[in-house]
C-alpha positions in Angstrom: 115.6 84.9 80.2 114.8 87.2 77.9 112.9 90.2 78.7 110.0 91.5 76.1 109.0 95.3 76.2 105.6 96.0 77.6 102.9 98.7 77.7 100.0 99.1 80.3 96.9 99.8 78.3 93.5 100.0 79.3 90.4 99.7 76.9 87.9 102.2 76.4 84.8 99.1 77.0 87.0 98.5 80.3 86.5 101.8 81.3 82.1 102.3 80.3 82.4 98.8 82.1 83.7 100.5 85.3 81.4 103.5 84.9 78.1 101.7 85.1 79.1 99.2 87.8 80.2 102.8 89.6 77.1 104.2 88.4 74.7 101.0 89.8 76.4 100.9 93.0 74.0 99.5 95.9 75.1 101.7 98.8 74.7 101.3 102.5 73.2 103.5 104.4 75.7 106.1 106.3 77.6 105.8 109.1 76.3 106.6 112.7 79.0 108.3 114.4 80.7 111.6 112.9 84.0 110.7 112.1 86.2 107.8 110.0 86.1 105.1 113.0 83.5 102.9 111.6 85.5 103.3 108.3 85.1 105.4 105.1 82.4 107.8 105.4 79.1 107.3 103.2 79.7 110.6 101.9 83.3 110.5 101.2 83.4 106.9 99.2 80.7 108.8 97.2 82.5 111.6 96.2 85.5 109.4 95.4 83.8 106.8 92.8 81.6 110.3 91.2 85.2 111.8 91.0 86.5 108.3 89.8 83.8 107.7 87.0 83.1 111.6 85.9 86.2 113.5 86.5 89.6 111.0 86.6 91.2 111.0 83.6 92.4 107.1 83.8 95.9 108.3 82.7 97.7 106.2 84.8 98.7 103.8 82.0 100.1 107.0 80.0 102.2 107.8 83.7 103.9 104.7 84.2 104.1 104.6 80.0 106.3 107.6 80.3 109.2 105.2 81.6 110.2 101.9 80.2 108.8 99.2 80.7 109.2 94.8 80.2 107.9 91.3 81.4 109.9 88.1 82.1 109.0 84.6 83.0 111.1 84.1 86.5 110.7 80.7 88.4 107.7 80.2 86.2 105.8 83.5 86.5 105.1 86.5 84.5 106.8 89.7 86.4 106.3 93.2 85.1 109.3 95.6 86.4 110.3 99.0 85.2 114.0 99.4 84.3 115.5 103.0 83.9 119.3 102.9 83.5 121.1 106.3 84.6 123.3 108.5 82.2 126.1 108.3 84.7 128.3 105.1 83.6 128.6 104.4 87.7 125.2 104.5 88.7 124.7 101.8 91.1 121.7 99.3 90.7 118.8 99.6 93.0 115.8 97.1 93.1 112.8 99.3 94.6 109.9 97.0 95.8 106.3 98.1 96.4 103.6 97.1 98.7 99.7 97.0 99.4 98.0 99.0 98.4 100.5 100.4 96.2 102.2 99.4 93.1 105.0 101.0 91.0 103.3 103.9 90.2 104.0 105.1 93.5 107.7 105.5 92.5 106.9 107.8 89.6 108.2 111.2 91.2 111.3 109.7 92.6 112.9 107.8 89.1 114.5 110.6 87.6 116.2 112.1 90.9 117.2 109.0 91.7 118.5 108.1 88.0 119.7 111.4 87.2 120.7 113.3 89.9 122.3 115.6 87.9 119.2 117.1 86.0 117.4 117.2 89.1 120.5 119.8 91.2 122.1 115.9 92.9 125.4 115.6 92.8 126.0 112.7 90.0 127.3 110.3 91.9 124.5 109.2 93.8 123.1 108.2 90.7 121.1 104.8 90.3 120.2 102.3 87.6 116.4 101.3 88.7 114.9 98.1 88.5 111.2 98.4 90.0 109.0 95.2 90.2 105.6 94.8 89.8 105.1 91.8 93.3 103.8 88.5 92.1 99.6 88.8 92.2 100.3 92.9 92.2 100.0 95.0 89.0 101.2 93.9 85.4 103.1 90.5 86.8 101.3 87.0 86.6 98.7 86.0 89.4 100.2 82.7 91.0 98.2 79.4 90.3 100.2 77.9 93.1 101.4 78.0 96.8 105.0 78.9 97.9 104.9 82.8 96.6 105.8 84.5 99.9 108.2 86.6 101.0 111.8 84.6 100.5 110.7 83.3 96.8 109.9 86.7 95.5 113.1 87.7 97.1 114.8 84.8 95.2 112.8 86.2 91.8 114.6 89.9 92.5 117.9 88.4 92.8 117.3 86.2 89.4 115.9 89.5 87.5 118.9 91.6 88.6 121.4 89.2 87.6 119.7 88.6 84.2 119.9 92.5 83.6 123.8 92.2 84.4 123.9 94.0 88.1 126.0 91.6 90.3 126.3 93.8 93.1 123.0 95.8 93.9 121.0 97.6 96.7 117.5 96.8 97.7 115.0 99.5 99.1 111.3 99.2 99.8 108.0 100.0 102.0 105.6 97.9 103.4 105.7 94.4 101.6 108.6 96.2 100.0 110.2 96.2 103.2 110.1 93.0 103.6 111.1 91.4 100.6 114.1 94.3 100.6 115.5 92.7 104.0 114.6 88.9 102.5 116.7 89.7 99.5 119.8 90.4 101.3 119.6 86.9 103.4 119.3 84.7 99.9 121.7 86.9 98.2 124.0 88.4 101.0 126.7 88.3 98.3 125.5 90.4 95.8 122.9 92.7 98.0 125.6 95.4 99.3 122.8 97.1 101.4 119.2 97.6 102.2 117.0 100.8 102.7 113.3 100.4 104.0 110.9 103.0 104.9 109.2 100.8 107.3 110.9 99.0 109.7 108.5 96.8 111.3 109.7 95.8 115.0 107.7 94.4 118.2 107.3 97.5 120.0 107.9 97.1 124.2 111.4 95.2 124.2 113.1 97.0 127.2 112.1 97.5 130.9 113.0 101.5 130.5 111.3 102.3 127.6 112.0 106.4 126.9 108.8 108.7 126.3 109.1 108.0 122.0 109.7 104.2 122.9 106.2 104.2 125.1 104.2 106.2 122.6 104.6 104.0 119.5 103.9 101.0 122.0 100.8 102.6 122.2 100.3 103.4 118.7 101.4 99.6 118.1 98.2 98.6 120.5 96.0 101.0 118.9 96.9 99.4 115.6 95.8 96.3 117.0 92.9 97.0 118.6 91.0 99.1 115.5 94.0 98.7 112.3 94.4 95.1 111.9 91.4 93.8 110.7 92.5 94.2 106.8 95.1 92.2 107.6 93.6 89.4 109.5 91.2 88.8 106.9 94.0 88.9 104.1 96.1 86.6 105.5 93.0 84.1 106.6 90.5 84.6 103.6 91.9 86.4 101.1 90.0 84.5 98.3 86.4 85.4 99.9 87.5 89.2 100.4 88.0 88.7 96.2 85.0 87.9 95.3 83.1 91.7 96.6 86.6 93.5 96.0 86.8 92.3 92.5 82.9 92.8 91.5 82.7 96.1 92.8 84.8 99.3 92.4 83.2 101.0 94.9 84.2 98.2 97.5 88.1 98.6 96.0 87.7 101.9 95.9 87.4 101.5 99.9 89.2 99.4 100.6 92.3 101.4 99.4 91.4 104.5 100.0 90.7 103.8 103.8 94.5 102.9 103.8 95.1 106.6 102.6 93.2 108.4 105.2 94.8 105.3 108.5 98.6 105.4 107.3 99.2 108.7 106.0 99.9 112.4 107.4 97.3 114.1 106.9 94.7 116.3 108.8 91.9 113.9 109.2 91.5 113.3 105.4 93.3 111.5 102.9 93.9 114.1 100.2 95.9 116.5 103.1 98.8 114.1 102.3 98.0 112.3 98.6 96.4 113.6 95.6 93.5 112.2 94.6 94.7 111.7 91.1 97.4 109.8 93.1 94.9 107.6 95.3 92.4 106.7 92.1 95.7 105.9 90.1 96.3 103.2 92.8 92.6 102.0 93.1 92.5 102.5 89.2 96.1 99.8 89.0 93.9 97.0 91.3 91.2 97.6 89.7 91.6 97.0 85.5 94.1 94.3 87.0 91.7 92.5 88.9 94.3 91.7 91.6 91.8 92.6 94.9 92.4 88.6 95.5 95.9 87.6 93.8 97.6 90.7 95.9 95.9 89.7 99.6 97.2 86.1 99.3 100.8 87.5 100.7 99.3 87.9 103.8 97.9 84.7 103.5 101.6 83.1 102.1 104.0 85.5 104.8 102.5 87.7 107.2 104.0 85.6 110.1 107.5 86.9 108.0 107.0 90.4 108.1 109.5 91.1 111.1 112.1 88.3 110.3 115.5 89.2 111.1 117.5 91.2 108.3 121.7 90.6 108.8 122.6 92.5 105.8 123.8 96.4 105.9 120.8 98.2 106.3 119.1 102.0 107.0 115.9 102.9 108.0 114.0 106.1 107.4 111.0 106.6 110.5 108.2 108.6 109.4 106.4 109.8 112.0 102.6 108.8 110.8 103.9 105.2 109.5 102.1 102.2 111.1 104.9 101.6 113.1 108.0 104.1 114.4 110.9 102.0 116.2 113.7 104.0 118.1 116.8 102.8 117.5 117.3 100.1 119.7 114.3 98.9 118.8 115.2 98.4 115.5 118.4 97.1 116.1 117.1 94.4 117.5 115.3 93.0 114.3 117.8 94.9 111.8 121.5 93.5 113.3 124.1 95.8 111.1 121.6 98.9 110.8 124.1 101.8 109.6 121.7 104.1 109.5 118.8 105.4 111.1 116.7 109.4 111.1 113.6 110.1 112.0 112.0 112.5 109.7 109.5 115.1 110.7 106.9 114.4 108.2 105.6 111.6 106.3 103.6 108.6 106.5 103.2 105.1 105.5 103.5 106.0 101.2 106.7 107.8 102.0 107.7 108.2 97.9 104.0 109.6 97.2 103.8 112.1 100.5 106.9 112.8 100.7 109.3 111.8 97.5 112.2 114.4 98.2 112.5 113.5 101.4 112.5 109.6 100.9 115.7 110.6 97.5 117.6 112.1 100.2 117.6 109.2 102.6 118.1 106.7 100.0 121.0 108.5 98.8 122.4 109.0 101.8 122.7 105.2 103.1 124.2 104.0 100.1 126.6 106.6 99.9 127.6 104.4 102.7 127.8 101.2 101.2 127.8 101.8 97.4 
């Protein structure tokens, strides 16, 4: 393989283009009840696609610009990663992995602590050599023409990029579909992957017959989740290619879409922007947008949501954040997560943990591979 060096770049006619549609946007009317529990407010999704076409500054190409950048053809598909190599000669390699509705721009405030350590008041050794993929139908990499890009292929993909960069012992760490591919990687490549760090750990809550106080309220959460949460996710992993076609015609129907996410999974005050930015959140919107990846990105669900929780065997930590869709005890995750070496729960922080919470989310990191580095 050969890796090529790549730039994001978005044209200006891409941009009017997203202004008018924003501008012609057929709205419905507003919501009947006084709160988010039919969904984005009327008034809200306004406010964001005004802010979006009038005030945003559409820099996120310059952001994820500032670090470098390259695409490779891996198992037959395009992938886009970032690669930042650390100062310190014994960095240790790290593959961080994304999920929806994110992308790697949600790693941008936690590269250089975790590259160098140093410059940012670490200690040096914790220092990393970051590889951070764009997911297959996410971002900059290729949209698959084919069946078969789940979970354990991708997983295969990481482990082919991080040998072609010339790490042959690595760690994996990731979020959400990040999670997931993180704990697949070290069950293709248990001899290379010397660890794995998620941020969610996605367990079936309600395992034991004396389930403690923390262990009963996130079996609540977890039915709450499926009684008003899940219904992106059905329709992702059933009919992701009819979601497309109004996600990928209209920005205001991205626009959402994802932000809906921001205000359900983060931990905030009963709005969004009490926990992310809303540079942050249009930066996001802004990456599935200009892509047009509303489609290519849902068909995970579609190829490996029945995967999500499958066993991980390989060393592995586990940060809890307490407004993340799901918040196992221990036990709990040890059950799903068999040689789990460490596990905190952390006092604040949601479901983005590197864009809500970035210091927090270097220290954990650091501090489970300190353990198997």
């Amino acid at each position: 393989m050969a890796a090529e060096p790549f730039k994001v770049s978005v044209s200006e006619a891409e941009i009017a283009d997203l202004r008018d549609r924003l501008r012609r946007t057929r709205w419905p009317e507003p919501e009947p009840v006084p709160d988010w529990s039919q969904g984005v407010p009327l008034a809200y999704a306004q406010e964001l696609c005004r802010s979006w076409a009038e005030d945003y500054d559409f820099g996120f190409a310059d952001r994820v610009n500032a670090f470098p950048q390259y695409r490779d053809t891996i198992d037959g598909l395009g992938i886009h990663f970032l690669h930042i190599r650390s100062p310190e000669p014994d960095a240790f390699p790290l593959v961080l992995t994304h999920g929806w509705p994110g992308s790697v721009l949600e790693f941008l405030q936690i590269l250089g602590p975790l590259t160098d350590p140093r410059a940012h008041g670490g200690d040096p050794a914790d220092a990393f050599h970051i590889v951070a993929p764009s997911l297959p139908g996410y971002g900059w990499s290729d949209k698959p023409t084919t069946t078969g890009w789940g979970v354990t292929r991708t997983a295969r993909a990481w482990d082919t990029l991080m040998t072609s960069l010339g790490y042959q012992r690595y760690g994996a760490q990731g979020g959400d579909w990040g999670s997931a591919v993180s704990g697949a990687l070290g069950e293709v490549a248990p001899e290379r992957v010397a660890g794995v760090h998620l941020n969610l750990g996605s367990v079936a809550a309600g395992a034991f017959d004396d389930p403690t106080p923390a262990e009963l309220a996130n079996l609540e959460a977890e039915k709450e989740m499926q009684r008003t949460g899940r219904g992106y996710s059905a329709i992702q992993a059933t009919r992701p290619q009819t979601l497309g076609y109004g996600l990928t015609d209209s920005p205001a129907g991205q626009a959402a879409w994802i932000a809906e996410k921001f205000w359900a999974w983060t931990d905030n005050h009963g709005h969004p922007e009490d926990a992310v930015p809303r540079q942050a959140i249009l930066d996001e919107i802004s990456v599935y947008w200009f892509t047009a990846s509303a489609t290519s990105s849902a068909r995970l669900y579609w190829e490996s949501f029945a995967h999500f929780r499958d066993k991980v065997t390989a060393p592995s930590g586990l940060a809890v954040y307490p407004r993340d869709i799901t918040r196992p005890s221990r036990r709990e995750a040890e059950l799903r997560f068999t040689d789990l070496r460490w596990y905190q729960q952390l006092p604040r922080g949601g479901h983005f943990a590197a864009l809500e919470q970035p210091e927090s989310l270097v220290e954990q990191v650091r501090g489970f591979f300190r353990l198997v580095r």
